[in-house]
C-alpha positions in Angstrom: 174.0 82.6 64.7 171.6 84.5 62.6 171.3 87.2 65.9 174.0 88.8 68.1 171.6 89.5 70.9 168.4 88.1 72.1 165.4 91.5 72.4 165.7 91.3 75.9 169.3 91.8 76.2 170.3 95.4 75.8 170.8 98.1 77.6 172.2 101.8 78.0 175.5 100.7 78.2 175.3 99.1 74.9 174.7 102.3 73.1 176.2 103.2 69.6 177.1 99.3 69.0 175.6 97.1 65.9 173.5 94.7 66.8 171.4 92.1 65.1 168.1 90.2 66.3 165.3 88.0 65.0 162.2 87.4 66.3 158.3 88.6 65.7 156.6 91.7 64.9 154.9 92.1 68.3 153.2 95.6 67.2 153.9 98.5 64.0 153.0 101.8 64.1 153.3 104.1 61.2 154.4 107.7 62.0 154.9 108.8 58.0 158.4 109.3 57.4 159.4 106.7 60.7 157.9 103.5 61.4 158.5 102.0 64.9 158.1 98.6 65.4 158.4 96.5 68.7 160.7 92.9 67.6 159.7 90.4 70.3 161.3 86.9 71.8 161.0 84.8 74.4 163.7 87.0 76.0 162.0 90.3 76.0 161.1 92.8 73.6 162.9 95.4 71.5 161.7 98.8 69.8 163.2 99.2 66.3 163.1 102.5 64.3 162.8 102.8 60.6 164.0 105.9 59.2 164.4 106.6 54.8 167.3 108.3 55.4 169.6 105.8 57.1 168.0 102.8 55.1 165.1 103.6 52.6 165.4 99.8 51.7 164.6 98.5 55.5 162.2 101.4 55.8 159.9 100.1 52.5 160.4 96.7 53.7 158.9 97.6 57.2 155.8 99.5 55.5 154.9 95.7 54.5 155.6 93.9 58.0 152.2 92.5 59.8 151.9 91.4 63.3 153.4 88.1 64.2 156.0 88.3 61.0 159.1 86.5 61.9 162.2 89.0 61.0 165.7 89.8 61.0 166.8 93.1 62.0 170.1 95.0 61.8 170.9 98.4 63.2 172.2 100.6 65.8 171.9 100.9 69.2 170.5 104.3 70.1 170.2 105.3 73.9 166.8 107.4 74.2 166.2 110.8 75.8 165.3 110.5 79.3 161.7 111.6 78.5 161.2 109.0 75.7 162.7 105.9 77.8 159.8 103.0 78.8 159.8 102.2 82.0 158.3 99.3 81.7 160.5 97.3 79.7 164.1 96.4 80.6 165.5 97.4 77.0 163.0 100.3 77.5 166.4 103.0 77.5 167.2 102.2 74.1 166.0 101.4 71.0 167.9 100.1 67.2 167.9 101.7 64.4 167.5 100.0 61.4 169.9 99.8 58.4 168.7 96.3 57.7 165.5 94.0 57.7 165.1 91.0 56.4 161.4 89.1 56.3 162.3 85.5 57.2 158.5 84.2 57.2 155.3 85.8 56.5 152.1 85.1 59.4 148.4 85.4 58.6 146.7 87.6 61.2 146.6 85.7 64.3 143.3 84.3 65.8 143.9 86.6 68.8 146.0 89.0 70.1 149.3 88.2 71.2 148.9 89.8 74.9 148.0 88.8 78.6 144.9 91.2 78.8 143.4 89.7 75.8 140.4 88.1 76.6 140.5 84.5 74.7 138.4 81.4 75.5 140.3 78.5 76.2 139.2 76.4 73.6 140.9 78.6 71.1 143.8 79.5 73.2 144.5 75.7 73.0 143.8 75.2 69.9 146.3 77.3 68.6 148.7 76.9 71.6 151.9 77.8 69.2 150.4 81.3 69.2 149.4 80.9 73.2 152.6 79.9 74.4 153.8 83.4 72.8 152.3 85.4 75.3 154.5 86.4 78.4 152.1 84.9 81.1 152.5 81.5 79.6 156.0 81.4 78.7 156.8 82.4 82.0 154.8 79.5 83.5 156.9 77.4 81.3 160.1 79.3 82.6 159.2 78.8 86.0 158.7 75.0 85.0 162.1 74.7 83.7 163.7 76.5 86.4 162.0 74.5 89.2 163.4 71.5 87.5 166.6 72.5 87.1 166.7 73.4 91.2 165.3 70.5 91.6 167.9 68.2 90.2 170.9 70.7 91.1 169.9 70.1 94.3 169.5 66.3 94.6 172.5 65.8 93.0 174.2 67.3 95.4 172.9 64.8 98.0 174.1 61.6 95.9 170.9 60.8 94.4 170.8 59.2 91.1 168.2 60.3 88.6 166.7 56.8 86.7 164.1 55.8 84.1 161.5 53.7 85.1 159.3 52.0 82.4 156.4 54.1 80.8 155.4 50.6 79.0 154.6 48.4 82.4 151.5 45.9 83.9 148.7 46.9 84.7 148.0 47.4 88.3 144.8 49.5 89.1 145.8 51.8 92.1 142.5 53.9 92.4 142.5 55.2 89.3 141.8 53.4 85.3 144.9 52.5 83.8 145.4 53.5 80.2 145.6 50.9 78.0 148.3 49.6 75.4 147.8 46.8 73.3 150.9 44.4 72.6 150.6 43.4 69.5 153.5 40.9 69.4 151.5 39.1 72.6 147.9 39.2 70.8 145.0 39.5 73.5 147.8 41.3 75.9 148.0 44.8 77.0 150.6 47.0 78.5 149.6 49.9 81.2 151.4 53.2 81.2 152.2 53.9 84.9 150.2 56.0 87.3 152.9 56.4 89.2 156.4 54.8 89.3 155.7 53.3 93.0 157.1 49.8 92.3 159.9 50.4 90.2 161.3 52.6 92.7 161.0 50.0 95.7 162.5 47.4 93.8 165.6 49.9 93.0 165.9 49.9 96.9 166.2 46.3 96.1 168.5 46.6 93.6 170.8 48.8 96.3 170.5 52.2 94.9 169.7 54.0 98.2 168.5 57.4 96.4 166.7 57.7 93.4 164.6 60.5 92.0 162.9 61.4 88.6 160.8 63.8 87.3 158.5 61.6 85.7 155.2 61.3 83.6 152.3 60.1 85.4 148.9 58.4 83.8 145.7 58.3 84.8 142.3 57.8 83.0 140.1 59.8 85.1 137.6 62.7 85.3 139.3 66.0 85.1 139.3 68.9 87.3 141.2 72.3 87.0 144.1 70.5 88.8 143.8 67.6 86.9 145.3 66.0 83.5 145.6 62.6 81.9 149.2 63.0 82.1 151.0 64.8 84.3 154.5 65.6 86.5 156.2 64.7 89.2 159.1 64.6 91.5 159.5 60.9 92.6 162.0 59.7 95.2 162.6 57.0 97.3 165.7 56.6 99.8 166.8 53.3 101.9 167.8 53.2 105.8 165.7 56.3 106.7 162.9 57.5 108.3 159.8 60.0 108.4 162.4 62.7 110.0 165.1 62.2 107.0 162.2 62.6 104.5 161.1 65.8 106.4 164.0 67.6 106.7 165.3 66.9 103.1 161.9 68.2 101.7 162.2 71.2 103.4 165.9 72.2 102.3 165.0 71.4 99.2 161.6 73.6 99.2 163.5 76.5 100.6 166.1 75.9 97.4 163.3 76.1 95.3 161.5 79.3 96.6 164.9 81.0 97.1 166.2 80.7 93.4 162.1 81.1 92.4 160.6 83.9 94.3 163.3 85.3 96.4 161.7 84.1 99.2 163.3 82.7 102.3 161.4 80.3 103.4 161.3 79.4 107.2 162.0 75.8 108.1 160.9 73.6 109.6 157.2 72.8 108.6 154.5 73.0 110.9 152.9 69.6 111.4 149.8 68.5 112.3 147.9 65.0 112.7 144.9 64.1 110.5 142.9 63.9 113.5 143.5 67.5 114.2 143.4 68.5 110.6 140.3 67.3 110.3 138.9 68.8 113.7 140.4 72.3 113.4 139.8 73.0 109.6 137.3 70.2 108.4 140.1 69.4 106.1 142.9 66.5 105.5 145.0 69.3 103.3 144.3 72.6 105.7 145.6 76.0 104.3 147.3 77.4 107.7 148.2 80.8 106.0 147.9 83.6 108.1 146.9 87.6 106.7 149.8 89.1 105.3 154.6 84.8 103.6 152.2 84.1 101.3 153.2 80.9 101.4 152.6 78.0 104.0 153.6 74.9 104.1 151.9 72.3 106.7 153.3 68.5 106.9 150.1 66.9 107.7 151.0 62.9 109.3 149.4 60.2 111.7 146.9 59.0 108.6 144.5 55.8 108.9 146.3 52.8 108.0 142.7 51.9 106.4 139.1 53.4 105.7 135.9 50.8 105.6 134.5 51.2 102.4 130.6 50.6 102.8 129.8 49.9 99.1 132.2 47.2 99.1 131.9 46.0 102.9 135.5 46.1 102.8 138.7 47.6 104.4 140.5 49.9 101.8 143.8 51.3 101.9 143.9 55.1 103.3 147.4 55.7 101.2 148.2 52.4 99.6 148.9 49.2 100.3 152.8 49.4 100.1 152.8 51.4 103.2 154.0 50.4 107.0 152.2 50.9 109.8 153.3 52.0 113.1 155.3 49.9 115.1 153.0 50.6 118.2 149.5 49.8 116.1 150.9 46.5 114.8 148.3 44.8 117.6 145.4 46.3 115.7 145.9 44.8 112.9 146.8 41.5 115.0 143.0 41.6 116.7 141.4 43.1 113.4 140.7 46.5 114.9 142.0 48.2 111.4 140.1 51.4 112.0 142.4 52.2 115.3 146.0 51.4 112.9 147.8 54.6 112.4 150.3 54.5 109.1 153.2 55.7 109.2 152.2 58.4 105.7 152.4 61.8 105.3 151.4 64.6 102.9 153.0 67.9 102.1 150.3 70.8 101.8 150.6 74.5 100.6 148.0 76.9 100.9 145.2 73.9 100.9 146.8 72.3 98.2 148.2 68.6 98.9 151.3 69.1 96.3 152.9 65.7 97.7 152.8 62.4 99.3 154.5 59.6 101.1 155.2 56.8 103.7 157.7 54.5 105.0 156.9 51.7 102.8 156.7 47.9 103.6 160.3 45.9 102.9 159.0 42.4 104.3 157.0 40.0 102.1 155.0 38.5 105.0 153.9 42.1 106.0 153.0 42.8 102.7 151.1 39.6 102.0 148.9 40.5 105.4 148.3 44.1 104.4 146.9 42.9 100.9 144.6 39.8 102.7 143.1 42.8 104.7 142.1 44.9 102.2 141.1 41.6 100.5 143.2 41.2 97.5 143.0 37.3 96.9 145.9 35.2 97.3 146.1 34.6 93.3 145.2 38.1 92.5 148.2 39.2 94.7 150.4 37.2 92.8 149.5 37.9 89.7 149.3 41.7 90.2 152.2 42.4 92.6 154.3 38.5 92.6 157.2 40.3 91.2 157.8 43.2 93.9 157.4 39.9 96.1 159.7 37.9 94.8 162.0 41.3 95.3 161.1 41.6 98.8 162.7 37.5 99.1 166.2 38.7 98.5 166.9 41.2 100.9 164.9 44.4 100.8 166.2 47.3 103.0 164.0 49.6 105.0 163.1 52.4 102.5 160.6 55.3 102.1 159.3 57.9 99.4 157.2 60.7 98.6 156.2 62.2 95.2 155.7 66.1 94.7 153.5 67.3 91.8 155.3 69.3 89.1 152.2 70.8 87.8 150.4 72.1 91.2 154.0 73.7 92.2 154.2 75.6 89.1 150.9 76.7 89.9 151.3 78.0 92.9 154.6 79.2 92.4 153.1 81.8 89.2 149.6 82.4 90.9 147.9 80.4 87.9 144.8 78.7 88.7 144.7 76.1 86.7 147.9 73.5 86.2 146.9 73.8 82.3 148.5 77.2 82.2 152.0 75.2 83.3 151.6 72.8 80.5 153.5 73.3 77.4 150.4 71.0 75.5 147.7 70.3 78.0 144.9 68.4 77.8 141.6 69.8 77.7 138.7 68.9 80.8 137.4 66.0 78.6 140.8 64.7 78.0 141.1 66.4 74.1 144.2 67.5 72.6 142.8 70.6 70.9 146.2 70.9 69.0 146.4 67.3 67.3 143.1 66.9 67.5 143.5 63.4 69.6 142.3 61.1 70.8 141.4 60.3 67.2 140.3 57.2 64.6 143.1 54.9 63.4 142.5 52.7 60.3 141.2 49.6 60.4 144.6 47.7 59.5 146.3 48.8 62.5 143.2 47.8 64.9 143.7 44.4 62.8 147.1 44.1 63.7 146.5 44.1 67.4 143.8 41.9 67.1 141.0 44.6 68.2 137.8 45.9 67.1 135.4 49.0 68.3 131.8 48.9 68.8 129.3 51.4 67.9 126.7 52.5 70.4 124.5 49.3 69.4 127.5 47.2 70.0 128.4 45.7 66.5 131.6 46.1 64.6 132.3 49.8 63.5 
């Protein structure tokens, strides 16, 4: 290791050791015969004194240092007098003092200042993200991210889940949202889909007897962005066989109360609140109601008893109110029996913090014939069925257990959890609102040879060959 300590890692009690670290020039002052200099990581941050008299070499070395120069610094640890200590740093009782510096790469002056108060537009902030993801609010999101993560699958584990891949090259079956495309070029006139969620998949792994599965997955969607929106994003998928609304519930909440335990130090009451969507929507005009209260910060709401279905006017057709892979409730079955679809309660639920719906679920349908009548409600033709969903019927033939899911987004949790408002900031390389990667430059044109390979052309606005 080129460093025997991170520059977040010492202390008082380390005083009079040797110590080496590397990182960047966060700041330089020049005081004449001493130059201080503040070494940062993603650790922390570290003052270093130069002084002629215990290295004259270091110290003409650090007369040429600039901000954001990576280095590597050797020296000794001296505690500070009591009236020189910062406060405000953790290493802030001590400081090194250099009898060694070594330039390992030279930076031009950044495009902005490496700090949270700096005021930056976004556009550049993403455009040189490398330099972004430098300052301490956004690594920290990205700490947070890792940490939630990490919680997240200590915790499953721990309950006999298995963590499993699902495809991210897959068929194309519209669930609300575009799909993004994928040519195939070895089946010409063919396309993949990357998945907007991994909904299938996962019910045919119930199939497949693997009664707990989770992953913490990339989601797609071609759609118009918001601040709580990306093309791709995160999150935690599971799905569990033999249980009900009440398993999903209370293994949510445990895990929740993991989460802002090992997070925020928080601990978290349990269980939810819950409340119908009939009286969401009549006490706070709202399906995803923020129940918080002045003075826990936090507050969660399970918000069940959806619509099985919504009419949609345009169409003059019954839609889905969740999707069409989830069961109703045993008692409504004679709705759907007579064709009264509006009175059919599902049996779905969301997970809401602070008016933010951060996940989603239901018991799903396990029979075929159920299945089948759910998609001749909402109208999905008998050979449109089959050719979207025939294989997750064909699953359903050979045995499928009772099962049920819900998905939590990674992104808006992140969010919420660092007070960021927009999931961006949790990103390590989001998108921008028109779908941009500001980075890479993408999306971008490919040459001609490749489209020629798949078999495609693009248009120009006239609609001829470009």
């Amino acid at each position: 290791m080129l460093r025997t300590h991170t520059c977040g890692e010492l202390r008082r009690e380390d005083g009079k050791k040797t110590a080496t670290l590397c990182g960047w020039v966060s700041s330089r002052r020049d005081h004449g015969k001493l130059i201080f200099i503040d070494i940062r990581d993603r650790y922390g941050i570290t003052q270093v004194v130069f002084v002629p008299s215990v290295s004259k070499e270091a110290h003409s070395i650090a007369e040429k240092l600039g901000p954001e120069f990576v280095i590597k610094v050797t020296g000794e640890v001296v505690v500070r007098p009591d009236k020189m200590i910062n406060k405000d740093v953790p290493t802030g009782e001590v400081e090194i003092c250099a009898s060694e510096l070594e330039i390992l790469n030279e930076s031009q002056v950044p495009v902005f200042e490496i700090d949270d108060t700096a005021d930056v537009s976004e556009e550049l902030r993403l455009t040189y993200r490398y330099l972004d993801l430098r300052r301490k609010k956004v690594m920290q999101a990205l700490q947070v991210r890792h940490k939630l993560c990490a919680t997240i699958r200590e915790f499953l584990n721990k309950y006999n889940f298995m963590e499993i891949e699902t495809p991210v090259l897959t068929k194309s079956t519209p669930e609300g949202a575009r799909d993004f495309l994928v040519p195939a070029r070895m089946s010409p006139g063919k396309f993949f889909a990357l998945p907007q969620s991994p909904q299938l998949f996962k019910q045919i792994l119930m199939v497949s007897g693997i009664d707990r599965y989770y992953q913490i997955v990339k989601c797609f969607r071609d759609e118009d962005l918001r601040a709580d929106r990306q093309p791709e994003f995160t999150q935690l998928d599971m799905e569990m066989s033999f249980v009900e609304e009440e398993d999903i519930f209370a293994l949510t909440e445990n895990l929740f109360k993991e989460i802002f335990k090992k997070i925020k130090g928080i601990d978290l009451p349990i269980p939810f609140p819950r409340l119908s969507h009939a009286d969401a929507m009549k006490k706070y005009n709202s399906d995803k109601p923020d129940i918080r209260k002045e003075g826990e910060d936090f507050a969660f709401v399970w918000v069940v008893d959806f619509p099985m279905f919504k009419y949609n006017e345009q169409e003059k057709r019954w839609d889905s109110e969740h999707h069409p892979f989830t069961s109703c409730r045993d008692e409504d079955m004679e709705y759907l029996k007579k064709g009264d679809y509006g009175k059919a309660i599902s049996r779905s639920y969301d997970l809401v913090l602070n008016g933010n719906e951060i996940g989603s679920g239901s018991i799903r349908i396990h029979k075929k014939e159920m299945q089948k009548n759910i998609f001749d409600i909402i109208g999905l033709e008998k050979e449109d069925a089959e050719k979207r969903f025939g294989f997750l019927l064909r699953a359903f033939e050979y045995g499928a257990p009772p099962h049920a899911g819900v998905a939590y987004g990674i992104d808006r949790i992140v969010a919420i959890l660092t007070g960021l408002e927009s999931i961006r900031d949790t990103i390590a390389f989001p998108k921008t609102q028109k779908g941009n990667c500001l980075i890479t430059d993408a999306p971008s044109d490919v040459d001609k040879k490749q489209l020629q390979e798949l078999g495609l052309m693009t248009l120009n606005k006239g609609g001829k060959d470009a």
